[in-house]
C-alpha positions as CSV (number, residue, x, y, z in Angstrom):
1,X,0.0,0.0,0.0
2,X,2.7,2.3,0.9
3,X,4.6,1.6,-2.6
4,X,1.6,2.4,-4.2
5,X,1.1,5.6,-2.5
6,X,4.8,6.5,-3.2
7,X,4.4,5.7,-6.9
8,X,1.3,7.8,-7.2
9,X,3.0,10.6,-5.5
10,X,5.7,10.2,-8.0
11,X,3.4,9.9,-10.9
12,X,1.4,13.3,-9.4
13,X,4.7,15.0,-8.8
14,X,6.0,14.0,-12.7
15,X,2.2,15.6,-14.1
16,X,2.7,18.4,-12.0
17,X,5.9,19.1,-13.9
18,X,4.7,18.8,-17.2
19,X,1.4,20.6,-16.7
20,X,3.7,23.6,-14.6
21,X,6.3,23.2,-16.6
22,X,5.0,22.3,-20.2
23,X,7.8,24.1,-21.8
24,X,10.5,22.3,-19.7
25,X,13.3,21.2,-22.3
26,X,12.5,24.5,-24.7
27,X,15.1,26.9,-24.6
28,X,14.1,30.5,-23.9
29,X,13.7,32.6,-26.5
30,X,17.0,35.1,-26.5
31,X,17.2,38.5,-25.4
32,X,18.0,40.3,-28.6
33,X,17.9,44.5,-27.8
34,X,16.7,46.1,-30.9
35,X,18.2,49.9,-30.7
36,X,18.0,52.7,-33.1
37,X,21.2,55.1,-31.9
38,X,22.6,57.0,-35.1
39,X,22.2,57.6,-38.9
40,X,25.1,54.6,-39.5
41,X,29.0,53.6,-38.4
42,X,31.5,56.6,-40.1
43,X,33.9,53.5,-38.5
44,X,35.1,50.5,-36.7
45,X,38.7,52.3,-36.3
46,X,38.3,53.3,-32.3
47,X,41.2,56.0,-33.4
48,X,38.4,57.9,-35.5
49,X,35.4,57.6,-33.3
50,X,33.7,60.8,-33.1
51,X,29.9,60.5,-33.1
52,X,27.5,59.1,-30.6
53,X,27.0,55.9,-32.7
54,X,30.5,55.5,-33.8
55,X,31.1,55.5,-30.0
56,X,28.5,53.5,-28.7
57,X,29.7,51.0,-30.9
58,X,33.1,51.2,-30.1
59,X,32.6,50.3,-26.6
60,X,30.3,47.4,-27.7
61,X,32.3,45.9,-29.3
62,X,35.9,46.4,-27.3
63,X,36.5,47.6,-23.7
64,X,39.0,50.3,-22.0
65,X,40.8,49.9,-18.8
66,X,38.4,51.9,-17.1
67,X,34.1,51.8,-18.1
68,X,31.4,53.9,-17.1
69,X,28.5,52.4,-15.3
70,X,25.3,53.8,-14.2
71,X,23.3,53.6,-10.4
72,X,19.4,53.4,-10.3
73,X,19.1,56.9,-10.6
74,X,21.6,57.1,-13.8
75,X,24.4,58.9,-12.6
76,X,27.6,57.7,-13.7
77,X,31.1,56.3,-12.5
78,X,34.0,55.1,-13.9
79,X,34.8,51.6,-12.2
80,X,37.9,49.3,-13.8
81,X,37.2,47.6,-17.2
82,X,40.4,45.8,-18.4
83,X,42.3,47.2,-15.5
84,X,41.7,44.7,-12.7
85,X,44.0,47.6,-10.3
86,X,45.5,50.6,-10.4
87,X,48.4,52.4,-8.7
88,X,49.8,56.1,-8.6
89,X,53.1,57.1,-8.3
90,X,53.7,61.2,-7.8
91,X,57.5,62.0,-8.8
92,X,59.6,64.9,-7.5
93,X,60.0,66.4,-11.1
94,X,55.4,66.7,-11.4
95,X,55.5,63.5,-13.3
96,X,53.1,60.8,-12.1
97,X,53.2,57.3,-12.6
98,X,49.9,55.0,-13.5
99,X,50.6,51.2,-13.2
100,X,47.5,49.3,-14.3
101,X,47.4,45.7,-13.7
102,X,45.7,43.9,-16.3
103,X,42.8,41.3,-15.6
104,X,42.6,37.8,-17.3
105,X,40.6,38.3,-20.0
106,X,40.3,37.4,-23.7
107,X,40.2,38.4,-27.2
108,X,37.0,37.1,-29.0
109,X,39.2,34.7,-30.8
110,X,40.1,33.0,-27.2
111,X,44.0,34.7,-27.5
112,X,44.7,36.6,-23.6
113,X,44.3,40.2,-23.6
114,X,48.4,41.7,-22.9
115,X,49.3,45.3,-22.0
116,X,51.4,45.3,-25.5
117,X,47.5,45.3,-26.9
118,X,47.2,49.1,-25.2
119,X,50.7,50.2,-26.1
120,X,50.4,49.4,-29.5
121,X,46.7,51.5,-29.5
122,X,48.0,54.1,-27.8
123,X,51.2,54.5,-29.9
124,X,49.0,54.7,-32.9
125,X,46.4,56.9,-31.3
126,X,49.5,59.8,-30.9
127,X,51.1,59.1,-34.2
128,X,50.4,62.1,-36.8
129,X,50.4,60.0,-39.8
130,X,47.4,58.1,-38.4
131,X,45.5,61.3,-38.6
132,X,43.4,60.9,-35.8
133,X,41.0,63.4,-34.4
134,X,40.7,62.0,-30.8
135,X,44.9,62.0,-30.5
136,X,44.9,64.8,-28.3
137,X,43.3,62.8,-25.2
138,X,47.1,61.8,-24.9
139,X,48.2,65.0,-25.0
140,X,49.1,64.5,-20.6
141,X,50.5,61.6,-21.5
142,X,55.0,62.2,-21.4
143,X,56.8,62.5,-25.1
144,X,53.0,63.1,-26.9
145,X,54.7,66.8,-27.7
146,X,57.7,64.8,-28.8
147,X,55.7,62.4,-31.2
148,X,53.5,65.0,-32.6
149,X,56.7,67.0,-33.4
150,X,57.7,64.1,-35.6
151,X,59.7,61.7,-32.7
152,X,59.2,57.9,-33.2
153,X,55.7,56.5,-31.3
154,X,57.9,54.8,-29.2
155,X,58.6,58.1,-27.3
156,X,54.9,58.1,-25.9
157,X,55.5,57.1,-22.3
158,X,53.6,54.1,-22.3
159,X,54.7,50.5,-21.6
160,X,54.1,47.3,-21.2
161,X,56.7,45.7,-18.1
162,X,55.0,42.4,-18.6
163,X,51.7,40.7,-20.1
164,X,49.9,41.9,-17.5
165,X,51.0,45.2,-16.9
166,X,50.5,48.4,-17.9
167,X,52.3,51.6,-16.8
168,X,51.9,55.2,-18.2
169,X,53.7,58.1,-17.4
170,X,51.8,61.6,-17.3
171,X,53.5,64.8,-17.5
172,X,51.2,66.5,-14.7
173,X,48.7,65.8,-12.5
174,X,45.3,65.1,-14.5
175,X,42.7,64.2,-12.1
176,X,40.2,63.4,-15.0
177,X,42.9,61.0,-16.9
178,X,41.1,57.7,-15.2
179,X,37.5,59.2,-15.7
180,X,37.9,60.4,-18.7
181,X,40.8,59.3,-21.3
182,X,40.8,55.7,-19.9
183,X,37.3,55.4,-20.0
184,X,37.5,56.3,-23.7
185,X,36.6,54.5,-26.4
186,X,39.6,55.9,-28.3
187,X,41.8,54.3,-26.2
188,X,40.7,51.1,-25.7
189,X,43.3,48.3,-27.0
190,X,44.1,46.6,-30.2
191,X,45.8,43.5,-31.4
192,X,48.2,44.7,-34.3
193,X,48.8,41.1,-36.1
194,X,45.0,41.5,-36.5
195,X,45.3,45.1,-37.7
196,X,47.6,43.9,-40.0
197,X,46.0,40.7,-41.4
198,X,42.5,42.7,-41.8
199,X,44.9,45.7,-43.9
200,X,46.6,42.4,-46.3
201,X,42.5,40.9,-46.5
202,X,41.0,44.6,-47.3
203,X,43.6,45.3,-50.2
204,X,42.9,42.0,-51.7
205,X,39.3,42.7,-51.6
206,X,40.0,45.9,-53.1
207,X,41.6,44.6,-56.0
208,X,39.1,42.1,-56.2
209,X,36.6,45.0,-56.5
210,X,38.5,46.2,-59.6
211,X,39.9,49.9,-60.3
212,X,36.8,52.2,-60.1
213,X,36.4,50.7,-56.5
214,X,37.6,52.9,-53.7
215,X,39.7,50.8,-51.2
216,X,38.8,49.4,-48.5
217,X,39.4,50.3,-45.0
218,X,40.8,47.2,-42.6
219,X,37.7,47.7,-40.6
220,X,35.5,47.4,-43.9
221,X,33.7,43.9,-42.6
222,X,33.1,44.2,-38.8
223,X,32.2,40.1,-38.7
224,X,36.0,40.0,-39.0
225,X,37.4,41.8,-36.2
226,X,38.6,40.5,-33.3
227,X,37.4,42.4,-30.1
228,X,38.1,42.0,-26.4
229,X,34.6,43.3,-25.2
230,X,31.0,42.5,-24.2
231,X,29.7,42.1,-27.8
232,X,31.6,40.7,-31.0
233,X,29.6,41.8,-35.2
234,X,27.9,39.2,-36.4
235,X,26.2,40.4,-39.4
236,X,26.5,43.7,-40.9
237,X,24.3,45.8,-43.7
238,X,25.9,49.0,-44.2
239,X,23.9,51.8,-43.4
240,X,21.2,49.9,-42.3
241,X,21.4,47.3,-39.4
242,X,24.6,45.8,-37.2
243,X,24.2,42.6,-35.0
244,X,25.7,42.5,-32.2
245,X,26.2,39.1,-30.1
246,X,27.1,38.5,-26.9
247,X,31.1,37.4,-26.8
248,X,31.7,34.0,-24.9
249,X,35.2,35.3,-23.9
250,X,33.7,38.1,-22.1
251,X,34.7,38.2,-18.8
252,X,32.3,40.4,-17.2
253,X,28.4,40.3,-16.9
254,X,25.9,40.7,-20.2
255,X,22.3,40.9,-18.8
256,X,21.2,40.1,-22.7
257,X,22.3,37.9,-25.5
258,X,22.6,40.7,-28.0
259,X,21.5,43.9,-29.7
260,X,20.5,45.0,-33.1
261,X,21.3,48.0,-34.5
262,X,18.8,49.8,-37.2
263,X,20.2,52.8,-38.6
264,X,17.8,56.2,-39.2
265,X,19.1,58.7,-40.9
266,X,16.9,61.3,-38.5
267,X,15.3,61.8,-35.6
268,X,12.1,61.0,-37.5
269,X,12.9,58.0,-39.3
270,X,14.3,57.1,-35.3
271,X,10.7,57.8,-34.1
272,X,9.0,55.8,-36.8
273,X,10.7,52.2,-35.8
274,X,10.0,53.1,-32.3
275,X,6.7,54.0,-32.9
276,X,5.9,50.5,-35.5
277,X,7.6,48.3,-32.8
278,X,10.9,47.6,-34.8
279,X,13.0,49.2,-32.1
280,X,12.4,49.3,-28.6
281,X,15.4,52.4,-28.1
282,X,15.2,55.4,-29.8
283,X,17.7,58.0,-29.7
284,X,17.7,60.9,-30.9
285,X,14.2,62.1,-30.6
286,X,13.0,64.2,-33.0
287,X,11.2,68.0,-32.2
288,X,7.7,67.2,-31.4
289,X,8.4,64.2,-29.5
290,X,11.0,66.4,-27.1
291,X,8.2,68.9,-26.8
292,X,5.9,66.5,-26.0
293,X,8.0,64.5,-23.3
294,X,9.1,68.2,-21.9
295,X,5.1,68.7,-21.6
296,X,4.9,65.8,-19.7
297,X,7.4,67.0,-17.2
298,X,10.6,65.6,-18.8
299,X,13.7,66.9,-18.0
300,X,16.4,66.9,-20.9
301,X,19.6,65.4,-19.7
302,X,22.7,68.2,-21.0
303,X,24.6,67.5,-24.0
304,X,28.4,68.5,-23.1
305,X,28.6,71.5,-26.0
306,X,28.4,74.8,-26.5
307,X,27.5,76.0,-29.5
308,X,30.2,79.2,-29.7
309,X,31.3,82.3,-31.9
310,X,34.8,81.9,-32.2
311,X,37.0,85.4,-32.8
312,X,39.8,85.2,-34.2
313,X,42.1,87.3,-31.8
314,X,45.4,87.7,-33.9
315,X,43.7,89.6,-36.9
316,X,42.5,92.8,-36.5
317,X,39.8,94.3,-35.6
318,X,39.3,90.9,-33.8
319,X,42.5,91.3,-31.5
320,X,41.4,94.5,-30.0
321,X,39.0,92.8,-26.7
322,X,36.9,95.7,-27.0
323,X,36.1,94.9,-29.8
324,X,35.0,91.2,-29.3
325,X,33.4,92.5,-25.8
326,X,31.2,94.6,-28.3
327,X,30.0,91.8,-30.1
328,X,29.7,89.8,-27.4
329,X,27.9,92.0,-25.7
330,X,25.2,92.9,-29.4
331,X,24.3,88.9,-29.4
332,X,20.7,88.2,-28.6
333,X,20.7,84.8,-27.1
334,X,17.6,84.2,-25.8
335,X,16.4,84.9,-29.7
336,X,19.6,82.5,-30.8
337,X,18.4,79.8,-29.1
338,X,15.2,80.0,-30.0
339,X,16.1,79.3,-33.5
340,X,17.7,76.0,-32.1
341,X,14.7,74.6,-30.3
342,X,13.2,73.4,-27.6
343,X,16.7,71.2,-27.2
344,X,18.5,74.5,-26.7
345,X,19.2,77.4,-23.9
346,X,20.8,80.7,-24.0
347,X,24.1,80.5,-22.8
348,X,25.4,81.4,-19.0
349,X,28.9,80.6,-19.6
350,X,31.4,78.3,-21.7
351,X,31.8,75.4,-19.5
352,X,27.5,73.6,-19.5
353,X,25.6,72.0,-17.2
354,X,26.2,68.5,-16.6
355,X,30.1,69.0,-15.9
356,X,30.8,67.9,-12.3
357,X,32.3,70.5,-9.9
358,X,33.6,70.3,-6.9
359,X,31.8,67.3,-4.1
360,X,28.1,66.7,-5.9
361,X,27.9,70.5,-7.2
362,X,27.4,71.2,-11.2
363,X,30.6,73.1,-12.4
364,X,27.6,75.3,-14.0
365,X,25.6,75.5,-11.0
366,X,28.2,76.2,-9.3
367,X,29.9,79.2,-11.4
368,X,26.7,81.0,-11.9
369,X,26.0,83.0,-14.9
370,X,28.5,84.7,-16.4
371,X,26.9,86.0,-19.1
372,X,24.1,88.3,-18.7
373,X,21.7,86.3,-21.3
374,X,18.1,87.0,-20.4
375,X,16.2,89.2,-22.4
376,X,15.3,91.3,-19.6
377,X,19.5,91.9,-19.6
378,X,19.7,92.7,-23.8
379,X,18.8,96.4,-24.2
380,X,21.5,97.5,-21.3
381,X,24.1,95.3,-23.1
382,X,23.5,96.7,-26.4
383,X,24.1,100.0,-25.0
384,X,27.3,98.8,-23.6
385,X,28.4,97.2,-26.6
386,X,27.9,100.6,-28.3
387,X,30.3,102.2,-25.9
388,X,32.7,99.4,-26.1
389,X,32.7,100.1,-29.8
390,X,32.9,104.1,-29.6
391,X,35.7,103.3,-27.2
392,X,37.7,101.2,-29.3
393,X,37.3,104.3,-32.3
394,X,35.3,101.2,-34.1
395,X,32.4,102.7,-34.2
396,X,30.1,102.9,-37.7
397,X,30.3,107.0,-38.3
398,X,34.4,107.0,-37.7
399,X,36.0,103.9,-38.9
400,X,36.1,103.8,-42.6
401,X,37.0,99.8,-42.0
402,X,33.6,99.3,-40.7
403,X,31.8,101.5,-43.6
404,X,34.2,99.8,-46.4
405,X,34.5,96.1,-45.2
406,X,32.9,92.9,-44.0
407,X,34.5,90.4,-41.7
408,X,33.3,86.7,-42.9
409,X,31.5,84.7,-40.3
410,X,31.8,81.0,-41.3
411,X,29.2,78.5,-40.8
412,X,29.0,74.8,-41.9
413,X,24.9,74.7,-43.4
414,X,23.8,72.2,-40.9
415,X,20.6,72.3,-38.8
416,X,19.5,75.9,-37.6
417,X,23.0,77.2,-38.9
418,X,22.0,79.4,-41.3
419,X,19.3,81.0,-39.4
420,X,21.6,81.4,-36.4
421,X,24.3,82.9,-38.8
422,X,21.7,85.2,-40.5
423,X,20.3,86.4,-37.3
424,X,23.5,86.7,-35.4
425,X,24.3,89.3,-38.7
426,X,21.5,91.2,-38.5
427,X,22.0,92.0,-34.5
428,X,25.2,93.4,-35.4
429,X,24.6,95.4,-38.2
430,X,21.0,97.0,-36.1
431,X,23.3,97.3,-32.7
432,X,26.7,97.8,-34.0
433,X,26.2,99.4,-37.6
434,X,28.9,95.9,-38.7
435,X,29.1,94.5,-41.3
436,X,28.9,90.8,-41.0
437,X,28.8,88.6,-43.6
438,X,27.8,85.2,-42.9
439,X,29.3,82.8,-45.6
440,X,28.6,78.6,-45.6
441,X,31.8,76.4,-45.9
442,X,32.0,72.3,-45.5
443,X,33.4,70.5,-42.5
444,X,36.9,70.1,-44.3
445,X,36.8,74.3,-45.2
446,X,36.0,75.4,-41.5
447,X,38.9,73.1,-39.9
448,X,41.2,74.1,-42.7
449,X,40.3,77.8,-41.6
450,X,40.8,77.3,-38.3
451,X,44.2,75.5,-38.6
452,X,45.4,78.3,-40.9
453,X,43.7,81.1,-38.8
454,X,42.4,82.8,-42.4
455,X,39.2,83.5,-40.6
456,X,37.4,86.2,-38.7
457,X,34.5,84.5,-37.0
458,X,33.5,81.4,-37.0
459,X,30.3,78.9,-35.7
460,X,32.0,76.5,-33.5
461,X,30.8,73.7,-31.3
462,X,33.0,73.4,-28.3
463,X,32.5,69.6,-26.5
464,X,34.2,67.7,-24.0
465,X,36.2,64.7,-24.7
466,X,36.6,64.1,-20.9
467,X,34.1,65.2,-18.8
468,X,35.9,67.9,-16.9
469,X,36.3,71.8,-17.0
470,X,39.4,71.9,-17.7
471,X,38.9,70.1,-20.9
472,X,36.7,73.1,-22.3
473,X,39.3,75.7,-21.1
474,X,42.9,73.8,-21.5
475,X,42.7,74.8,-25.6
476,X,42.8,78.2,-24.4
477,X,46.2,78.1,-23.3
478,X,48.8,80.1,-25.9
479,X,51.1,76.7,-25.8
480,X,47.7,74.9,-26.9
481,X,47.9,73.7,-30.6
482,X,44.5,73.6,-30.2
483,X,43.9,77.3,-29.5
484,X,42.5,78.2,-32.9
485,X,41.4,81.7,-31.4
486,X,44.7,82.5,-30.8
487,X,44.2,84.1,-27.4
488,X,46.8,85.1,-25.5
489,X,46.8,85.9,-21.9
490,X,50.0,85.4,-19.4
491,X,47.4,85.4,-16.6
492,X,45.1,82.8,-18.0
493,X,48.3,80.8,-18.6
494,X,49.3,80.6,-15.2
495,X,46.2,79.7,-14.1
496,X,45.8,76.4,-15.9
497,X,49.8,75.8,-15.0
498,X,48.2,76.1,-11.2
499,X,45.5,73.5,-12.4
500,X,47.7,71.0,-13.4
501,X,49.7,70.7,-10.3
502,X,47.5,71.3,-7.7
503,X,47.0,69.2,-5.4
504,X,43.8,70.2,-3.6
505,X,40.5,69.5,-5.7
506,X,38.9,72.2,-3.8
507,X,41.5,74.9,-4.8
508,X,41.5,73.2,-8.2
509,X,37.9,73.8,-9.1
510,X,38.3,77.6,-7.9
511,X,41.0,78.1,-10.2
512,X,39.0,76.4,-13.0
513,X,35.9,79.2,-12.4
514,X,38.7,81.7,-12.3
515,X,40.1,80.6,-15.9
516,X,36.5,80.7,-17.1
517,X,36.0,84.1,-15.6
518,X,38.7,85.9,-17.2
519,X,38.4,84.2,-20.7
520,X,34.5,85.5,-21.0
521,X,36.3,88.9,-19.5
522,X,38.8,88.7,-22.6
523,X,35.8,87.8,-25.0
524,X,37.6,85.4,-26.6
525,X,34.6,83.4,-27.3
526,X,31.0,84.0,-27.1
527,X,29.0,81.3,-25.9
528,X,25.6,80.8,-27.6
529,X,23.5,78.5,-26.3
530,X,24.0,74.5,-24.6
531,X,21.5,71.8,-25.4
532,X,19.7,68.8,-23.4
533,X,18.7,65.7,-25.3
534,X,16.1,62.7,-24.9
535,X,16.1,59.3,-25.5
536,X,13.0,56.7,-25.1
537,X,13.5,53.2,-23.6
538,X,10.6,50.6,-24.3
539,X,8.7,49.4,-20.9
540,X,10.0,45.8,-20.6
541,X,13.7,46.8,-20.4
542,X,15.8,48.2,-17.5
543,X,19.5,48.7,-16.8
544,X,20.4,51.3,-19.9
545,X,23.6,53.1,-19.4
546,X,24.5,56.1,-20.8
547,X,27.6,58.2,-20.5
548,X,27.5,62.1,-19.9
549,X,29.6,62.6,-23.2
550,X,27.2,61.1,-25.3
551,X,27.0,57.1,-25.9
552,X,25.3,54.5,-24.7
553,X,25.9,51.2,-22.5
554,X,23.9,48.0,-23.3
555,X,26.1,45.8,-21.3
556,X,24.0,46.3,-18.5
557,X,20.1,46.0,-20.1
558,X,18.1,43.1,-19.1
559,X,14.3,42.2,-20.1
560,X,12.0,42.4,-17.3
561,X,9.1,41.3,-16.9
């Protein structure tokens, strides 16, 4: 009697199992993200990275020594990535020493990850001939001067003491080099054999292709490349989709088993596979959809830019500060940023919101305006400006320069540009009786002009590559190869001289506001307006990630139910 109870309890037990558990034996249907996060890939060379979806997919697909990662409430911190431990050495002479101790991790072809991966990256990161725009993120790093000035790569004071360590000498003391260059994904490693077999495979293919064809980058077929982070390609359409799987030689946690990319080439076209179900991320969001979330009591998270004149202070009448104080003072930029959007407020300064300062206080917040940008403030500046400009012997009934001549204001014809150009004009020939003439260039024209300083004014963004004051201010310096203003100012110089070496954060971030404070004084640029963005996530997902300078994290995303 007893056996036959236990075998009916068994037999009960077993239906149980089927009936609860009917599925028992199925595998679960994977986890596949479906993202729209750009118009398409410019590349898959992490040395040419530049726009949100070139580095969102950068860090996909291969990881830094140091990563961002996100708490519940989305703020972010930079925790170790390939670096399993860190150490810092301060020298007598203001170097400092960074020893990074690799973790055991892998390659998504199973080969170990070695610190010769990073010194080879990093070499070619500094190297001029490799042309890259994201080389100056090594600029603290000891002998980048050297290299840049035509010295070997091997001068770049990074090396490799064994396989699994890493040790990098900075000239200074950059408090923001962990945060920021290390956690970028120009800097993250690469195997050079593979570089080089990808180059050999990509000329073939290009002669394959036949004359006519233009050749091939080594990155031209991302299913190839070998990668060392959360996600390896796995299919590839250009321009329209990128599938990314989950690498089995990950080492760290990947909450889903992949993501697929759609590429929109606009907001809209981002909206539209939100709103049909394709995608369950959309970013960017277009102009009604903004206005509607920011109805809803949506607060847009800052965009680390400010859209800026930029005067060129070493030709004349631009290298009198008068004179840029003038038009400075003649900009409207409460009726700027109108023409922007809803995305866009007046400026209060150069450095925007969203840049830390010092213990949990916005650098902005922090600073306080600097510029007097409400509209209640614009008729007493315009009546400043016009005794700046009196002052200065500039003014439209005395100077024959002013009557006779035009200074060219250079604009690259994208988005509100030409309204903002045209406008901008108009407020300084009403105000100022100048003749502005705005005048639309390409991408390559406008960087040329600003290299060669044959400019007047010009429409510049002005972003962060670390997120850190100093970033925005540092090409101000007149030792700065990137100080295409040419402004020059002994005082300002020896403030960010102070910035680099001390030692107090405190005392740091009071200098910073300083530097800021006198370079508005000087007028050598005149900030605009600063932007906020938006992004919508699909109810069902949790765990997005996304970093202050612009890209996104999907390491971290898991379905919920």
């Amino acid at each position: 009697m007893r056996r036959m109870k236990r075998w009916a309890a068994l037999a009960l037990s077993a239906a149980l199992c089927a009936g609860i558990l009917s599925g028992c034996g199925k595998e679960e249907a994977p986890s596949i993200l479906p993202v729209s996060v750009g118009n398409g890939v410019t590349t898959f060379d992490p040395a040419y990275v530049t726009t949100d979806a070139d580095n969102t997919i950068a860090l996909s697909l291969y990881e830094p020594l140091m990563r961002m990662t996100c708490d519940g409430d989305g703020n972010t911190t930079a925790t170790e990535g390939m670096a399993k431990s860190v150490d810092v050495t301060e020298n007598f002479d203001g170097t400092v020493v960074y020893t990074f101790r690799l973790r055991s991790a892998r390659w998504s072809d199973g080969t170990e990850v070695k610190a010769q991966d990073f010194v080879y990256a990093w070499q070619r990161l500094a190297n001029p001939l490799t042309l890259s725009p994201n080389a100056a993120l090594l600029s603290v790093v000891q002998g980048y001067d050297a290299v840049r000035n035509g010295g070997a790569p091997e001068e770049l004071a990074v090396t490799a003491k064994n396989d699994t360590t890493l040790e990098v000498v900075l000239s200074g003391k950059y408090d923001w080099f962990l945060t920021g260059v290390c956690s970028s994904p120009a800097t993250v490693p690469l195997r050079q054999d593979v570089v080089q077999s990808l180059k050999e495979k990509a000329q073939a293919a290009s002669e394959t292709a036949g004359e006519d064809a233009a050749p091939l980058k080594w990155w031209y077929d991302p299913t190839l490349l070998v990668t060392n982070g959360a996600y390896h390609a796995s299919a590839y359409q250009s321009g329209k989709t990128l599938e990314l799987t989950r690498s089995e030689h990950y080492y760290g946690r990947v909450r889903n088993d992949g993501v697929r990319v759609f590429f929109a080439d606009s907001p809209e076209s981002a909206w539209a596979l939100y709103d049909g179900e394709t995608v369950d991320l959309a970013y960017a969001l277009p102009q009604e959809q903004v206005d509607a979330q920011i109805a809803h009591g949506q607060s847009l998270t800052p965009v680390l830019t400010t859209h800026t004149v930029l005067f060129n202070g070493a030709q004349y009448p631009l290298d009198d500060p008068s004179f840029r104080k003038a038009l400075t003072l003649a900009v409207d930029r409460q009726a700027v940023a109108s023409l922007a959007g809803s995305f866009a407020s007046a400026a209060t300064g150069l450095v925007p919101y969203g840049v830390p300062g010092s213990a949990e206080e916005d650098f902005r917040t922090e600073g306080g305006d600097l510029l007097n940008s409400s509209a209640e403030d614009y008729a007493g500046n315009c009546e400043k400006a016009k005794q700046l400009l009196s002052g200065s012997g500039y003014d439209s009934g005395a100077s024959s320069y002013v009557r006779n001549s035009a200074l060219d204001y250079l604009y690259v014809d994208e988005g509100p540009a030409a309204a903002i150009a045209t406008a901008l004009a108009e407020q300084w020939r009403s105000v100022l009786g100048l003749r502005i003439q705005p005048r639309a260039v390409t991408r390559a024209e406008l960087s040329d002009a600003l290299r060669t300083g044959e400019y007047a004014l010009a429409d510049v963004d002005i972003s962060a590559s670390v997120n850190d004051a100093e970033t925005f201010l540092a090409p101000f310096s007149s030792k700065s190869s990137l100080n295409t203003a040419r402004y020059s100012s002994g005082a300002y110089d020896t403030l960010l001289k102070i910035i680099d070496s001390a030692s107090d954060p405190a005392a740091r971030i009071a200098c910073l506001h300083d530097a800021e404070v006198l370079l508005l004084e000087d007028a050598a640029v005149s900030p605009l307006y600063t932007t906020g963005t938006l992004w919508k996530l699909r109810e069902g997902w949790s765990g997005l990630c996304r970093d202050p300078r612009g890209w996104f994290s999907f390491a971290g995303v898991a379905a919920v139910s």
